[in-house]
N, C-alpha and C positions, 0 to 999 in steps of 0.2 A: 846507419847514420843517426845522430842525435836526434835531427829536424823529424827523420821520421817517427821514431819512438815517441817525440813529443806528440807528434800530431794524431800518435793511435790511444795514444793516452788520454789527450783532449776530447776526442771522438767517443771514448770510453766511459768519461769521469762524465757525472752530475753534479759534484763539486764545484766546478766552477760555472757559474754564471753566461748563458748563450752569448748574448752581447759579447763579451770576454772573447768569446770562443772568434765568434764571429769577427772582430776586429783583429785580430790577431790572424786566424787564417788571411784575411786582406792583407796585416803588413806583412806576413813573411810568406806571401804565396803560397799558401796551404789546399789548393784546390779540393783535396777529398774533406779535408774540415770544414773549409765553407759550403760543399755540396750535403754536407750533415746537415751544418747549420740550417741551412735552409731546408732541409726534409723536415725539421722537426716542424714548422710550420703547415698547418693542414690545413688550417680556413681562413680567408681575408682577415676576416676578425684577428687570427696571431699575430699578423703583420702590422698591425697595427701597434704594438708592444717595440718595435722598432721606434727609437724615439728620432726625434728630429736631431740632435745631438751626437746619437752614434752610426744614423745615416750620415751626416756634413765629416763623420770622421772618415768614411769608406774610401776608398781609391775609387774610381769611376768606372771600371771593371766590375767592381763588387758592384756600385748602386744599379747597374745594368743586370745582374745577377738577382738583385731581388725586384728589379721592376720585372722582368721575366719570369720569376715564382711567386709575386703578386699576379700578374696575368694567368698563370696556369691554376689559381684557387680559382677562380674568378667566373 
């Protein structure tokens, strides 16, 4: 399937921008992309880089997803 190819590619690439990565894995339900996304996050401090902007863009699914890998640096 196309979706997946994209999303092993996303997973893949350093080309694009995590933000990028990460709102997209939210709109087109990309579970393993946003479980990336958020690995690459290793200390409070990264999350921080989350701006208020492209948290208020997340689905409410995702901002529970990073209030949980906020928690797990923590």
């Amino acid at each position: 399937l196309v979706v997946n190819r994209v999303e092993a590619y996303l997973v893949s690439t350093r080309h694009v921008w995590i933000m990028r990565k990460l709102i997209a894995a939210d709109k087109f339900k990309l579970k393993i992309l946003r479980d990336h996304c958020l690995s690459l996050f290793t200390t409070p401090a990264d999350m921080k880089h989350i701006t208020t902007a492209v948290f208020g863009a997340l689905s409410e699914d995702a901002k529970k997803a990073v209030h949980e890998r906020t928690l797990e640096l923590i």
